[in-house]
C-alpha positions in Angstrom: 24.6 -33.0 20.0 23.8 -29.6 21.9 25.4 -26.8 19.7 25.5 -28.8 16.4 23.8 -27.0 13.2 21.8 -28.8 10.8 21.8 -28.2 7.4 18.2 -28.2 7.7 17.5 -26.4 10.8 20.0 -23.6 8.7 17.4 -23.4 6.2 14.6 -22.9 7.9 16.0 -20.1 10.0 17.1 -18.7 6.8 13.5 -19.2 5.0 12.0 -17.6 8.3 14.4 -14.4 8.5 13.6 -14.1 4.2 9.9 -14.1 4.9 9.7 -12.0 7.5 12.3 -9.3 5.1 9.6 -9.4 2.7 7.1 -9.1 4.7 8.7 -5.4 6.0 9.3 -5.1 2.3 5.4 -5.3 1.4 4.7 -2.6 4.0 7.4 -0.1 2.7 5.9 -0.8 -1.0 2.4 -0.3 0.1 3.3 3.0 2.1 5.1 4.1 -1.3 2.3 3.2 -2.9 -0.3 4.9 -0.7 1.3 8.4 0.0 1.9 9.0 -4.0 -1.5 7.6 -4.6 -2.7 10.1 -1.9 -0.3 12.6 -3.1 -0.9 12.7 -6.6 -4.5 12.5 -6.6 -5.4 15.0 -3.5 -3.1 17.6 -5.1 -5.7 19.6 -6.9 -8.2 19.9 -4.0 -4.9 20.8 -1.7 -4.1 24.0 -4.1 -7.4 25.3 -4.6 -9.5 25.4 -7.1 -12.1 27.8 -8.0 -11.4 31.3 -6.2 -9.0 29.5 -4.1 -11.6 26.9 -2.7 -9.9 23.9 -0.9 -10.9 20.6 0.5 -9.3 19.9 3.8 -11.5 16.6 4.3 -8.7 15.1 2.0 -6.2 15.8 5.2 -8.0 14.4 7.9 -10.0 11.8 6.4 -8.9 10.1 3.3 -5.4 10.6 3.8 -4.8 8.8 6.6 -7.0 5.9 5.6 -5.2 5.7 2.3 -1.5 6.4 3.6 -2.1 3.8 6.5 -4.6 1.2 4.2 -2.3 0.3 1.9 0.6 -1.1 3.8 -1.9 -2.8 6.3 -3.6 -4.4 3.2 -0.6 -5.4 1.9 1.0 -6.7 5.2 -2.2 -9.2 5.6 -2.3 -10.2 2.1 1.4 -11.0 2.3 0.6 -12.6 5.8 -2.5 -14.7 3.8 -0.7 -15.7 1.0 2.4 -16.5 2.3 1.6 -18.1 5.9 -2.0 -19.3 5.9 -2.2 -20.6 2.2 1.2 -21.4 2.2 2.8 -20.6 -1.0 6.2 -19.5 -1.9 7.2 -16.1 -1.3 7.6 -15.5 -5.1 3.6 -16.0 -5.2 2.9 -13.9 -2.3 4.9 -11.5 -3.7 3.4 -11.5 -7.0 -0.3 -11.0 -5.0 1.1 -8.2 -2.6 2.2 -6.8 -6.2 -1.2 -6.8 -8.0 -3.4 -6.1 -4.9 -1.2 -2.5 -4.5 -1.8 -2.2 -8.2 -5.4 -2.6 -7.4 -5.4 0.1 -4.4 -3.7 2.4 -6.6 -5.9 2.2 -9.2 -8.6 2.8 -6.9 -7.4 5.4 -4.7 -7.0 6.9 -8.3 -10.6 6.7 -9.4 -11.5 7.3 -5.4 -9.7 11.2 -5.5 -10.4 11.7 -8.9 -14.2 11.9 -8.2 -13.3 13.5 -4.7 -11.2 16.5 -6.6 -13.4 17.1 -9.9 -14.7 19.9 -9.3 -11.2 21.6 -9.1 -10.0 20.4 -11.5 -12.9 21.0 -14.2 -12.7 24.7 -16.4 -16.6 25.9 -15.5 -17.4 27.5 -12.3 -20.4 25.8 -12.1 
C-alpha cells in the first residue's frame, strides 16, 4: 500500500512537526528573556554613573553570554526534557518555563552586583 496514510503514521509526523515548533518557541522565549534580562539590568552601568563613568565590559562580555545563554540553555533543556527523558511537551515546557525564570532571576542578581556602584548615591 505505497502512498496509503495511516492514522498513526499522521500522528507521529504531527507530534514531530509540534515538538520541533516548541522547541524554536523555547529559543525565541529565552532570547526574550535574555536581552530584557541584559537590558534592564546593564542599563545603569550603560548611562553612566558617577561623573559619567561607564562600564563597557557589560557590552562585550556579559552581554553576549547572557543574550546567547539563555536560548541555548533553554534549547537543551527543552531537548533533555522533551527527547532524552521523554516526557510530554506540556512538562518540558513547564521546565523550559522555570529554568528561564531561574536565568532571569540570576542574570538579575548577576548585573545588579556588576552595576552597584552606579547606581548607589555616595561617590565613594
Amino acid at each position: 500500500m505505497v502512498g496509503v496514510t495511516t492514522p498513526s503514521r499522521t500522528a507521529r509526523t504531527e507530534a514531530r512537526q509540534t515538538h520541533g515548533w516548541a522547541g524554536c518557541l523555547a529559543v525565541a522565549a529565552g532570547s526574550v528573556t535574555g536581552v530584557v534580562a541584559w537590558g534592564v539590568g546593564a542599563a545603569p552601568a550603560l548611562r553612566g554613573g558617577f561623573e559619567g563613568e561607564r562600564d563597557l565590559s557589560l557590552l562585550y562580555l556579559d552581554g553576549p553570554v547572557i543574550v546567547f545563554g539563555a536560548p541555548a540553555l533553554a534549547l537543551g533543556v527543552w531537548a533533555l526534557v522533551g527527547g532524552v527523558l521523554r516526557a510530554r511537551d506540556r512538562m518540558a515546557a513547564v521546565a523550559v518555563l522555570l529554568v528561564l525564570a531561574a536565568v532571569a532571576w540570576g542574570c538579575g542578581e548577576w548585573l545588579e552586583m556588576r552595576t552597584d556602584r552606579f547606581t548607589r548615591g555616595d561617590s565613594w
